[in-house]
N, C-alpha and C positions, 0 to 999 in steps of 0.2 A: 494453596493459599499463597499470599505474596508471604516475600521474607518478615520475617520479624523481628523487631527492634532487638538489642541485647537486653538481659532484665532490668540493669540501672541506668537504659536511657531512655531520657524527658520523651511521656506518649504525648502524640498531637490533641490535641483538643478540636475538635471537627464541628462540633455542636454548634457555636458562633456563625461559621460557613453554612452547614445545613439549615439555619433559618431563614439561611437570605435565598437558598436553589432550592428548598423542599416546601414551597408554599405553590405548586404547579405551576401550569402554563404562563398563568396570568398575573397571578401573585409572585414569581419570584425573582428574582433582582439577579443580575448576571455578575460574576467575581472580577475583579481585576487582573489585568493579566498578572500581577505580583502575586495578589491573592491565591491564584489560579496554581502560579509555577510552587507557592509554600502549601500548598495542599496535593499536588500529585508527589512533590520531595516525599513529605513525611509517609505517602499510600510508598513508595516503593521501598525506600528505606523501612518500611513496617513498621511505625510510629504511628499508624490510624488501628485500634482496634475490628475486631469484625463487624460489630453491630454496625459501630459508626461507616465502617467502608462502605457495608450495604445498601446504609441508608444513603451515601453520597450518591453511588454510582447509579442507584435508581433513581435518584431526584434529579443528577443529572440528563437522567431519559427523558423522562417526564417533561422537561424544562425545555432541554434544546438546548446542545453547547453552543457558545456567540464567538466567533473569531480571538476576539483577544482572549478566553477561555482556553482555549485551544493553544493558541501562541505560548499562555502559560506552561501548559502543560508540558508542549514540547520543550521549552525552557529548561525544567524540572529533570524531563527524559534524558537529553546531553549528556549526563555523566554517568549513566547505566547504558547508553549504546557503544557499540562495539564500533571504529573509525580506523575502517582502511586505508592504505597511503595507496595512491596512484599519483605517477608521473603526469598523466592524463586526465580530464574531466571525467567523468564517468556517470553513463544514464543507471538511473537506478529505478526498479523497474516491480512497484511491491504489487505482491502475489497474492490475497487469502482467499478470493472466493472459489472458483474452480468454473466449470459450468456444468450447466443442468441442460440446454435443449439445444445448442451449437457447440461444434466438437472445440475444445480448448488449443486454442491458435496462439497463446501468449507463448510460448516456447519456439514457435515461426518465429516470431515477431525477435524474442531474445536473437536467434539464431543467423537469421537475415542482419538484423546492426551488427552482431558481432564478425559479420563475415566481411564487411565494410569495415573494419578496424576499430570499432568502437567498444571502449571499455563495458562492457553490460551487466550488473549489478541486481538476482532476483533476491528477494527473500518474503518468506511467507511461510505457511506451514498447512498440512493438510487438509481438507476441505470438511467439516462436519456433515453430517445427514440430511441431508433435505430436510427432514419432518420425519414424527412420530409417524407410523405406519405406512411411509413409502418403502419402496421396494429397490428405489434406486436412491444413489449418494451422486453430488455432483463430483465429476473429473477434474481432478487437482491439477496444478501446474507439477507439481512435483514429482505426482507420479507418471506424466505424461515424458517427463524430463528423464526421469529413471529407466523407460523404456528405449529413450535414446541414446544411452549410456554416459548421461550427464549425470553424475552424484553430484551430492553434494558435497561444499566444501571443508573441509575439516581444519583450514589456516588461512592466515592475510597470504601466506604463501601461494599456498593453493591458489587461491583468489587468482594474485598476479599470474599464476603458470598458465591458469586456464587464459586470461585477458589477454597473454604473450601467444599465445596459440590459437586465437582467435574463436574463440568459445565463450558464452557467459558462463558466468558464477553465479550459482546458486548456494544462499544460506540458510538454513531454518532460523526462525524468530528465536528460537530460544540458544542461538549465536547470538545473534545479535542485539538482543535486549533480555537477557533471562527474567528479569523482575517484568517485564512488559508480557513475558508471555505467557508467566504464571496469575497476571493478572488479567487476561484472555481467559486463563483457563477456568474462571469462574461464572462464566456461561451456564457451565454443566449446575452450577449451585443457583445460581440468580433465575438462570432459563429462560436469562434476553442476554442480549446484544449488550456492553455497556464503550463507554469512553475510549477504552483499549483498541478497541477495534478500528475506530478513526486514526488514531495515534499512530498506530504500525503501521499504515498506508499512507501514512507521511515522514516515515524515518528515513533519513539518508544516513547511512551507517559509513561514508566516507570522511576520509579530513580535509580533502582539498575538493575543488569547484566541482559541481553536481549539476542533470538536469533531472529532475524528478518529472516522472510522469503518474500525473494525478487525474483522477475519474468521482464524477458523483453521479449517483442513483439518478435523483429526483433535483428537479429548480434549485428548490431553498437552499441546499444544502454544497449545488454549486455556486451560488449567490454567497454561501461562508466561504467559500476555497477559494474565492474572489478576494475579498477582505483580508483574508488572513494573507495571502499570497501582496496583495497589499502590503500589508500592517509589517510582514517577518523580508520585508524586499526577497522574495523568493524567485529563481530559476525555473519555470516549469514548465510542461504541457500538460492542458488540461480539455477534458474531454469527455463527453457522454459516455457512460459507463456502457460496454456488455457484457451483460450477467457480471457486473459485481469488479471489471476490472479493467484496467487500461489499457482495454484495446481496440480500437473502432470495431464497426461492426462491418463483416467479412461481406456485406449482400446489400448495403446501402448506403450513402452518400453521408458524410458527418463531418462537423466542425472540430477545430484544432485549435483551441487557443495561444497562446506563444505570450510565457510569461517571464519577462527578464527584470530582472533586480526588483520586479516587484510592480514593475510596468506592463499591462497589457499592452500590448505591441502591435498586435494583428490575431487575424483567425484566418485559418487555412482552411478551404474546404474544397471537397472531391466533388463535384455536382454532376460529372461524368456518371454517365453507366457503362459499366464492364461487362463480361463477358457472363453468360449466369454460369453461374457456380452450382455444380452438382455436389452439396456438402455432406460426407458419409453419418449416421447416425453416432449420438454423441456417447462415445467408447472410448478406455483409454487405448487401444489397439487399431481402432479406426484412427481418432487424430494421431497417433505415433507415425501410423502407415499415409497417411496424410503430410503430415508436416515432411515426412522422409521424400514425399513423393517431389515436394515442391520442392523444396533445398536440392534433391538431383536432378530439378530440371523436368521430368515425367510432366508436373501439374503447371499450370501459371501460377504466380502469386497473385493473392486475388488484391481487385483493384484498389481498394481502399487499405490494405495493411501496407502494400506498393508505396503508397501514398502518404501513411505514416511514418514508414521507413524513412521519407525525403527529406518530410520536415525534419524527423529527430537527426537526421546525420546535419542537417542546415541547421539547425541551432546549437547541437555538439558542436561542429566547426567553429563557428562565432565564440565559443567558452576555452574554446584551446587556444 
């Protein structure tokens, strides 16, 4: 569960809020972003009971968080994430879904910026099951990472040593946000998805200037990262998600947004076709030996990650 409050201090009162988000789709009224940021405060701080969490974080499902919701939220997060210094702007690069049918190429992707001199910034944390009665799990970044002999980081030191060496950093969420990830970790209770999950795919865990590269699923929910990235004047790229993460996809042609102070800018795209890609089945052993092939030169890098690599070193420059 999240933390909780000490015994003599004031519990939030949630009830008020869950009338205005627990009336569905149709019926419920979107919080302000104040509203927003004084109700994920009291969830981390553990001032929200568990009933009442329950019912927030499912009513929020139900409902659909709205840009300035979100904005709050992150608002609230600030002072439970962890902010490392760099000399340098620094891509930050979140990690949680893994993949299921394309071998996991976000660790190329770290690898290739970071060879260019770019500060690179993962975190995330293991990949859950597929589903009740599959027989496979999807391939994490982390452990794909771990076969390359990238651990993870255990200090802002660490961080800087690997970044001075030209290597990404990798941190698990529960570096970086412990109350954030304890609050992920009620999936296993709830047995959906809730709020958290967006959240931590928009932490920059840094204290000085950031590019965040951001991904959505489906339309609607790049049409919020639109807004929001509006509303918060955010730095980013953003991008059709594969399987779940910010990375084109490795065998067809995708757009790039380019989002500065909060101004869409332009959109990049690949509309070339490259060479076809013979991509090995999705293993962490296969992408290890994979990614190792391409960083030595053996493979090309395939065309469109090429191509993300160009932008993101093009708008890192511009922030330095």
């Amino acid at each position: 569960m999240v933390d909780r409050a000490p015994a003599d201090a004031t519990a939030f009162h949630a009830a008020p809020l869950i009338r205005e988000i627990g009336r569905g789709a149709h019926g419920s009224r979107a919080l302000t972003r104040e509203q927003s940021a004084a109700l994920m405060g009291a969830i981390l701080s553990g001032a929200v009971g568990d009933l009442e969490l329950g019912a927030v974080l499912i009513a929020l499902r139900m409902k659909g968080e709205t840009a300035s919701e979100i904005a709050g939220f992150l608002d609230a997060l600030a002072p439970h994430t962890l902010r490392l210094a760099s000399e340098r702007p620094v891509v930050v690069l979140p990690t949680y879904n893994g993949t299921r049918k394309l071998p996991n190429l976000v660790p190329l992707l770290a690898c290739l910026l970071a060879r260019r001199g770019v500060p690179v910034l993962l975190h995330g944390q293991s990949s859950e099951p597929v589903g009740v009665g599959k027989s496979h799990t999807r391939v994490s970044t982390v452990s794909v990472l771990s076969a390359l002999g990238v651990a993870p980081c255990d200090s802002a030191e660490d961080a800087a040593a690997r970044w001075a060496q030209h290597q990404p950093a990798y941190l698990p969420l529960a570096s970086v946000a412990p109350a954030l990830a304890r609050l992920i970790g009620l999936r296993r209770v709830l047995g959906v998805r809730n709020v958290s999950h967006t959240l931590a795919k928009l932490l920059r865990p840094v204290a000085g200037p950031s590019l965040l590269l951001a991904a959505y699923t489906h339309p609607a929910f790049g049409a919020m990262l639109a807004e929001l990235f509006a509303e918060t004047a955010a730095t980013a790229l953003l991008m059709r998600a594969t399987e779940g993460e910010a990375i084109v996809h490795a065998e067809r042609p995708q757009a790039l947004e380019i989002w500065r102070n909060g101004e869409r800018v332009t959109a990049a795209r690949d509309e070339g076709r490259g060479v076809e890609l013979a991509l090995p089945p999705n293993t962490v052993s296969n992408a290890t030996a994979y990614t190792r092939a391409v960083l030595d030169g053996h493979e090309p890098v395939p065309r469109g990650i090429a191509a993300q690599v160009e932008t993101v070193v093009a708008e890192w420059e511009r922030l330095g």
